[in-house]
C-alpha positions in Angstrom: 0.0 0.0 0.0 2.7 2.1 0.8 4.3 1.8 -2.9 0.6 2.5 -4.0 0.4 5.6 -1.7 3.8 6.5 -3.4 3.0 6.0 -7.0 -0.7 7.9 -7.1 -0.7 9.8 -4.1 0.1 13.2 -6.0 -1.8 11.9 -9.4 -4.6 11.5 -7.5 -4.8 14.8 -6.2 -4.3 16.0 -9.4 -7.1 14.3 -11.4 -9.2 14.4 -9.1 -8.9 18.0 -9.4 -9.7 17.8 -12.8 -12.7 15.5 -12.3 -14.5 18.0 -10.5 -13.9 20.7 -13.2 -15.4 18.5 -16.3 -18.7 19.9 -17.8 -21.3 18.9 -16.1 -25.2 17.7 -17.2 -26.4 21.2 -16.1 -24.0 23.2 -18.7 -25.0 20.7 -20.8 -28.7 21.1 -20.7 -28.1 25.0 -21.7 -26.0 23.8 -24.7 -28.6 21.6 -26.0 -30.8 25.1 -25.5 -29.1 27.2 -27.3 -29.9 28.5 -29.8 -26.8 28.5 -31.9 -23.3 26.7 -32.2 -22.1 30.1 -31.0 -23.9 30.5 -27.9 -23.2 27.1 -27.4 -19.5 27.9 -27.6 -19.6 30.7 -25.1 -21.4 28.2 -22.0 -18.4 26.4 -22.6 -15.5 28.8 -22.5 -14.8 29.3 -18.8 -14.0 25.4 -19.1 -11.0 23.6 -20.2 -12.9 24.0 -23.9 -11.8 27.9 -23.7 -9.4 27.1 -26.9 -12.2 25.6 -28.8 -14.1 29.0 -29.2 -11.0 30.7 -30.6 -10.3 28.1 -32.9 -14.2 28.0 -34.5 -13.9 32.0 -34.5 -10.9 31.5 -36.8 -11.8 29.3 -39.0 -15.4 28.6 -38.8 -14.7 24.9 -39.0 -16.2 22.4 -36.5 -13.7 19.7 -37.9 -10.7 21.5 -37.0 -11.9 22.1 -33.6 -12.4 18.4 -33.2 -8.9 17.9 -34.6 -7.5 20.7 -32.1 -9.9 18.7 -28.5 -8.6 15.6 -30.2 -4.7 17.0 -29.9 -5.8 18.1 -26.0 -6.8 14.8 -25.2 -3.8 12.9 -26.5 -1.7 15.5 -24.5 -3.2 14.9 -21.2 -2.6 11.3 -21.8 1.1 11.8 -22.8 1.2 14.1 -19.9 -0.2 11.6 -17.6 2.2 8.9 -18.6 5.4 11.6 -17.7 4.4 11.1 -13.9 4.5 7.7 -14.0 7.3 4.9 -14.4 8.2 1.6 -15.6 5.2 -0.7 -15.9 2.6 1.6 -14.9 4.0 4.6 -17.5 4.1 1.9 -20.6 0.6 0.5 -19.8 -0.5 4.4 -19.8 1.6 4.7 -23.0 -0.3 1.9 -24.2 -3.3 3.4 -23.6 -2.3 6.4 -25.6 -1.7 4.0 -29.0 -5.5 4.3 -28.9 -5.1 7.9 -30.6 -2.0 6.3 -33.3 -4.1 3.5 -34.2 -7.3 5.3 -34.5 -5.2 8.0 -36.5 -3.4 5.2 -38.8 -7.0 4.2 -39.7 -8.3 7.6 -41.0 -4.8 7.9 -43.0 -5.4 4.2 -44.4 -9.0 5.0 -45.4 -8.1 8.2 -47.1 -5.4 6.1 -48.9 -8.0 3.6 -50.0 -10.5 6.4 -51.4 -7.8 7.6 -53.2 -6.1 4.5 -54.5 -8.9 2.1 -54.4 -12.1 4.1 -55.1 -10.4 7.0 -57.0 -12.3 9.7 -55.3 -10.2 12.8 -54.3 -9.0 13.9 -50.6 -7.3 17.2 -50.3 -10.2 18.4 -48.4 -9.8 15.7 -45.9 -6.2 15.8 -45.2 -6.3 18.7 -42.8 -8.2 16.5 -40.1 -5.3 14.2 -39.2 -2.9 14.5 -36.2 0.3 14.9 -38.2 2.9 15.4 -34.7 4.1 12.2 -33.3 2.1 10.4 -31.0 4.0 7.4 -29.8 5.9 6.4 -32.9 6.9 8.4 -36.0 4.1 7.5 -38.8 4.7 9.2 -42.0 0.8 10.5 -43.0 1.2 12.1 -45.8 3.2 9.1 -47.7 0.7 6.8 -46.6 -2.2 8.8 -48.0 -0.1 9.4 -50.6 1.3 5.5 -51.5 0.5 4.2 -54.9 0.2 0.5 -52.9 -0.4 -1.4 -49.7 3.1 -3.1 -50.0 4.4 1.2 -50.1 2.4 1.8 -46.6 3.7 -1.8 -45.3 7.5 -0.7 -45.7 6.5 3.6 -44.4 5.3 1.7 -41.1 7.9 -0.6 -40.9 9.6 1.0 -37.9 6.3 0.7 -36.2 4.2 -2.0 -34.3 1.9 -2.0 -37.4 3.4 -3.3 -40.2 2.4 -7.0 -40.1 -0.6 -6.3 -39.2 -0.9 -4.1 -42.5 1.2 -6.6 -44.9 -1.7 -9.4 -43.5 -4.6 -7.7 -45.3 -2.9 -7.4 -48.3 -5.4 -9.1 -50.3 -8.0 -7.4 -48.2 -7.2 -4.1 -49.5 -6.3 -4.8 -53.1 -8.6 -7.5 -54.2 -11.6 -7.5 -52.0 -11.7 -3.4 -51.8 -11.9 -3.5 -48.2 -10.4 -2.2 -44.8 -12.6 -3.8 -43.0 -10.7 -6.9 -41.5 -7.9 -4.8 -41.5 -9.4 -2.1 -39.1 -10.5 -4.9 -37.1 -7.2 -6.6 -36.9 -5.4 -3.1 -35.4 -8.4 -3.0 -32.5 -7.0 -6.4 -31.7 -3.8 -5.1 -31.6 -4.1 -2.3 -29.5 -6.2 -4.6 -26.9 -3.8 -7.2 -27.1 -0.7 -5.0 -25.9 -3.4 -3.9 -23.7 -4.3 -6.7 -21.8 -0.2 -7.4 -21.9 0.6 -4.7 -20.3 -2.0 -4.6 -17.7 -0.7 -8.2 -16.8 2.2 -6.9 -15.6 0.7 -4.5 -13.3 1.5 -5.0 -9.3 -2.4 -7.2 -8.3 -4.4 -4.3 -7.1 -3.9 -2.4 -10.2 -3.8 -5.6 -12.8 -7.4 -6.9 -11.0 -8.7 -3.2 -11.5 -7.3 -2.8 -15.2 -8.2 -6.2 -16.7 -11.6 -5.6 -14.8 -12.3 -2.2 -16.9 -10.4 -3.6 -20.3 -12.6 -6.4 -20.5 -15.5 -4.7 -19.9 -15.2 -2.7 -23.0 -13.6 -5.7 -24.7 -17.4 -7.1 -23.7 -19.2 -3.6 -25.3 -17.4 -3.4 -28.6 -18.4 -7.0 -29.3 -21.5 -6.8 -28.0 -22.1 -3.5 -30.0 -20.1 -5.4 -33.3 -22.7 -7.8 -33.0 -25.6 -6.1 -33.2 -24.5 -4.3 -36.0 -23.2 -6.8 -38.2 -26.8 -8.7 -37.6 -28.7 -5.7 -37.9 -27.0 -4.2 -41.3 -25.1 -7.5 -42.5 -26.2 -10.4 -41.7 -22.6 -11.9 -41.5 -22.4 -15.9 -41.2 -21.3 -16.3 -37.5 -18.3 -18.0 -38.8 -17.1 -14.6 -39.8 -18.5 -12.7 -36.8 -16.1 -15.5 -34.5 -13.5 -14.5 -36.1 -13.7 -10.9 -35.6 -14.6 -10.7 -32.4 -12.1 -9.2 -29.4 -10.9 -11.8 -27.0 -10.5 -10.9 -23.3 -14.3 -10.1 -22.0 -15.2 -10.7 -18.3 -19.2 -11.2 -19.2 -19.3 -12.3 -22.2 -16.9 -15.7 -22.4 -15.6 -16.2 -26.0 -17.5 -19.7 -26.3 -20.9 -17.8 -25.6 -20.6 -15.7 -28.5 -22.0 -18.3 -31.4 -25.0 -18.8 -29.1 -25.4 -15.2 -28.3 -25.2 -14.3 -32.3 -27.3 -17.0 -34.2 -30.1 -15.9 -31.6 -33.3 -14.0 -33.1 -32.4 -10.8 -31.1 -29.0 -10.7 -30.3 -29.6 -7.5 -28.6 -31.1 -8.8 -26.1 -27.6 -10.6 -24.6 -27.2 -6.6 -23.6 -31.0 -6.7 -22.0 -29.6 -9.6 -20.2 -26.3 -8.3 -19.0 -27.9 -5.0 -17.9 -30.6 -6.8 -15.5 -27.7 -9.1 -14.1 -24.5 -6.9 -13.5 -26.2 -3.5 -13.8 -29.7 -3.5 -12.2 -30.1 0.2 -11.9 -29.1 0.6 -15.3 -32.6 -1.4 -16.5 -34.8 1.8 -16.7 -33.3 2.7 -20.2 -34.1 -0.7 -21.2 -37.5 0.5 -21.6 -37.1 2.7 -24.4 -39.0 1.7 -27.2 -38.2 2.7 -31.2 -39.6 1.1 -34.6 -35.9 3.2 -36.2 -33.0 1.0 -36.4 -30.5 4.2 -36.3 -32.9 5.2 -33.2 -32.2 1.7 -31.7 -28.9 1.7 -32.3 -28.5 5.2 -30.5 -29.7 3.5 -27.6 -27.8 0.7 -27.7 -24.6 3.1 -27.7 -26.1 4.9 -25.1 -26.6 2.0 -22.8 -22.8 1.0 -23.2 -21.6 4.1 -22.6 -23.8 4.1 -19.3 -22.0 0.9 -18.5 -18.5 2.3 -18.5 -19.5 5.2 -16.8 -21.0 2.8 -13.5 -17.8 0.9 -13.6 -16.1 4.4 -12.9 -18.7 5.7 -10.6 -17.9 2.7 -8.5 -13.9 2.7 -9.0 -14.1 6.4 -7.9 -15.9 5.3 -4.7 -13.0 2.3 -3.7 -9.3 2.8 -2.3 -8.2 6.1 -4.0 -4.6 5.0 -4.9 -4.7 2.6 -7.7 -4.7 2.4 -11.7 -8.3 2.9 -11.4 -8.4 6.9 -11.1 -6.4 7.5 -14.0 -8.7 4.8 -16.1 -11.7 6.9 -14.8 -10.3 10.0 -15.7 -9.5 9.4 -19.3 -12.7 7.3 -19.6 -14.7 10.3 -18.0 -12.7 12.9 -20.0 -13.8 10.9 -23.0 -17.2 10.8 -22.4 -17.2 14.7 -22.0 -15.9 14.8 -24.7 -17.9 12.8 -26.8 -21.2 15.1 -25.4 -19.6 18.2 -25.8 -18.5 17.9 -29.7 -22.0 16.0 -30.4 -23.9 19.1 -29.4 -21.7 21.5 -31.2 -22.4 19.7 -34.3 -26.2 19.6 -33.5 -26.5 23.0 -33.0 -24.0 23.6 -36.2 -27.1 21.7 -38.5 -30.0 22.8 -36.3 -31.0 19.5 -34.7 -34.2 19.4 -32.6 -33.5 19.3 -28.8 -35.3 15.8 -28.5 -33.0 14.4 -31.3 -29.6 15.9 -29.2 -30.9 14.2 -25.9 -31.4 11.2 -27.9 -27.8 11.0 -29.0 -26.2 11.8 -26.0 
């Protein structure tokens, strides 16, 4: 306890700190009021989305000020991870790929509209992260490569490259990222789990606990979808599904998939792990998309009771700083969902709906 005290004491003073400070439901409800994207702006610039304002004043472009809360948020990771050392700073750092992978995909994709589809991209180029995240990944060539086997040998200095070079065929004759994209979520979740392993216990229990969790709600959520809009054969579905749940067990999911209603494995969960959760259950739509909102909405609720509870237990552990990136995230999420609701108009009802 003593080493605990040691490692998080001032961390958790810290983040805590900046817990308290997040925008809260109330700033939100007058956000989803407004009656513009920039009123909407001003209830939010005595928080730490003061730079945003600026940035839409500037250039009247919502997409750069995601790009710009998007740079913030990978900096309060990389900031995190400076206070921290050896097997607690690399799992952090881990956690941080997140942003490189997820950046790597938008890159790829603009690559395979380009390449693939033949349809132009200047106008979408501005939108990546370009600086250095955790390793040096050349954008611009990759968007710019006249083949996979190009981007396979720009990312060979990276953790990425295999993975890339295995969907060759994917890419080139099937015309799709799909697996591929797929593939580098396993990756990320893989060094994941890895490096949580190698936690001391109290941290390894609390960070395998939280991982598998949303291990659990991408699949279940990949599930759904891929019934709802595909109809994939659950031969395929096995295959791209994320091992490493804690309530969903790997050799549940054909039963879970090949039933009528797969959605209702979530129904099911809820009632049995999350009780007081089970009132949004309840919501009714004859809208797929609608359905789907709620779905999302349900999963995010999840995470968000893990935290609630992980905020309530021993205060130095792993567990504050996976609540504070996860809550951060969710604000996050909110916050740029309303400004682009109030940038098209949106009804209130339809806002609520999505948050």
């Amino acid at each position: 306890m003593v080493s605990q005290l040691r490692t998080y004491g001032f961390i958790n003073a810290k983040l805590r700190a900046r817990i308290s400070k997040i925008v809260t439901g109330d700033i939100l409800e007058r956000m989803i009021k407004a009656s513009s994207v920039e009123e909407a702006f001003r209830l939010i610039s005595d928080t730490s989305f003061d730079f945003a304002a600026e940035v839409y004043e500037r250039t009247r472009d919502l997409k750069l000020v995601e790009r710009e809360v998007l740079r913030k948020e990978i900096g309060l990771y990389l900031e995190v991870e400076n206070y921290l050392k050896g097997d607690t700073g690399e799992f952090v750092r881990t956690l941080a790929s997140r942003f490189e992978i997820d950046n790597l995909k938008n890159a790829l994709r603009l690559f395979f509209s380009r390449v693939v589809r033949n349809r132009p991209v200047d106008e979408l180029m501005p939108y990546l992260i370009r600086e250095k995240i955790l390793h040096t990944i050349a954008v611009d060539e990759i968007i710019g490569a006249g083949s996979i086997e190009e981007i396979v040998e720009i990312l060979a200095e990276t953790p990425y490259s295999e993975t890339v070079k295995r969907h060759k065929d994917d890419v080139e004759k099937e015309r799709s990222l799909f697996r591929l994209e797929i593939d580098l979520d396993k990756l990320y979740y893989q060094a994941l789990i890895r490096d949580a392993k190698r936690l001391l216990p109290p941290d390894s229990r609390t960070a395998l606990r939280l991982i598998g969790i949303e291990i659990d709600l991408q699949n279940i959520d990949r599930m759904i979808r891929f019934k709802t809009y595909y109809d994939l054969p659950i031969e395929t579905v096995a295959d791209l599904i994320i091992q490493g749940g804690v309530m969903l067990p790997p050799g549940s999911i054909r039963d879970v998939y090949q039933q009528q209603n797969p959605k209702s494995v979530l129904g099911d969960i809820v009632n049995r792990y999350y009780p007081e959760l089970s009132g949004i259950l309840s919501s009714q739509s004859s809208d797929a998309g609608a359905r789907l909102l709620l779905i999302e909405r349900i999963l995010g609720e999840i995470l968000l009771y893990e935290v609630r509870h992980i905020l309530q237990g021993y205060p130095f552990t792993i567990g504050i700083i996976l609540s504070y990136f996860e809550l951060k995230s969710n604000e996050i999420r909110r916050v740029m969902a309303i400004l682009n609701a109030k940038l098209y108009n949106l009804p209130e009802e339809r806002i609520r709906a999505a948050l």
